[in-house]
N, C-alpha and C positions, 0 to 999 in steps of 0.2 A: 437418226433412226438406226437404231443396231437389226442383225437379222440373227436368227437362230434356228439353224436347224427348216428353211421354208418358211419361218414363220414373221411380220413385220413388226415391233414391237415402236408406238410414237407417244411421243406424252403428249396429254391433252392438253390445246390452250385454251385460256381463260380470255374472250374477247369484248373490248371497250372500247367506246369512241369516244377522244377528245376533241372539246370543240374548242374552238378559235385557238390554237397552236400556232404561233408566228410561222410563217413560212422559210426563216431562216434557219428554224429546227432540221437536222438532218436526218429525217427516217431510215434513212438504211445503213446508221453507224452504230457500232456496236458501244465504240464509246459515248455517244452520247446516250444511249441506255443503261449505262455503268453509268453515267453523271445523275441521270433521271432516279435511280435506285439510291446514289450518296446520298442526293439532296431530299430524299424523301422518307428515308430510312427505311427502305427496302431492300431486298437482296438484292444485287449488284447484276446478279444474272436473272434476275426475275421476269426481264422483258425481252422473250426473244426475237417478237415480229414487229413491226411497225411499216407501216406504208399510209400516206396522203388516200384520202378518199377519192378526189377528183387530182388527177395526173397534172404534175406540173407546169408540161407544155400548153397545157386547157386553161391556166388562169390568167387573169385580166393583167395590163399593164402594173396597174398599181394594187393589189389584192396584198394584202399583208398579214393575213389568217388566213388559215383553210384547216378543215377536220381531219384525225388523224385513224386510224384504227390501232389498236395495241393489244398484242397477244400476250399476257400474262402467264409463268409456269406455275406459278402459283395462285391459285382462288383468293387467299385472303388478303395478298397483296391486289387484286383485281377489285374487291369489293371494298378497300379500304380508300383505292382510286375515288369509285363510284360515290362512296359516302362524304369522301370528308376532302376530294379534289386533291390533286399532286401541283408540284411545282414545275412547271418549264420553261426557261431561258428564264426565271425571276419574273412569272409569272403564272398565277395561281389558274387552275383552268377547274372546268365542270367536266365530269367524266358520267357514258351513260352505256348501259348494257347494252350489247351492240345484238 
């Protein structure tokens, strides 16, 4: 967020929920969003939020997916999510308007 003069200036994101995401996925690394962008041929910085829907500590012993939320800085990489699925850890997932 830059400031200028009083005033806040934030870009907007673009948000989608991925389901079933291995929960070995790391949400809150920046490179694994640079990996998410390689592998899908998006921009590299096009994902700047990502966080687990239900809190880590909340899942079951054995739970090996859990849904993801993803803030996109870009719209058409967000709907290209939505349409046609991304890859994560080498697996194909379903993405939905969140």
């Amino acid at each position: 967020m830059e400031k200028y003069e009083g005033t806040n200036i934030c870009n907007k994101l673009h948000y989608v929920i991925a389901k079933f995401v291995p929960v070995t996925f790391d949400a809150r690394s920046s490179f694994a969003h640079a990996k998410i962008g390689q592998d899908n041929f998006i921009g590299l910085d096009s994902i700047a939020y990502s966080k687990y829907i239900k809190p880590p500590h909340l899942r079951t012993g054995n739970q090996r997916v859990a849904h993801i939320i993803f803030g996109f800085t870009d719209c058409e990489d967000a709907n290209t999510a939505i349409t046609t699925g991304m890859f994560i850890e080498g697996n194909t997932l379903t993405y939905a308007k969140c």
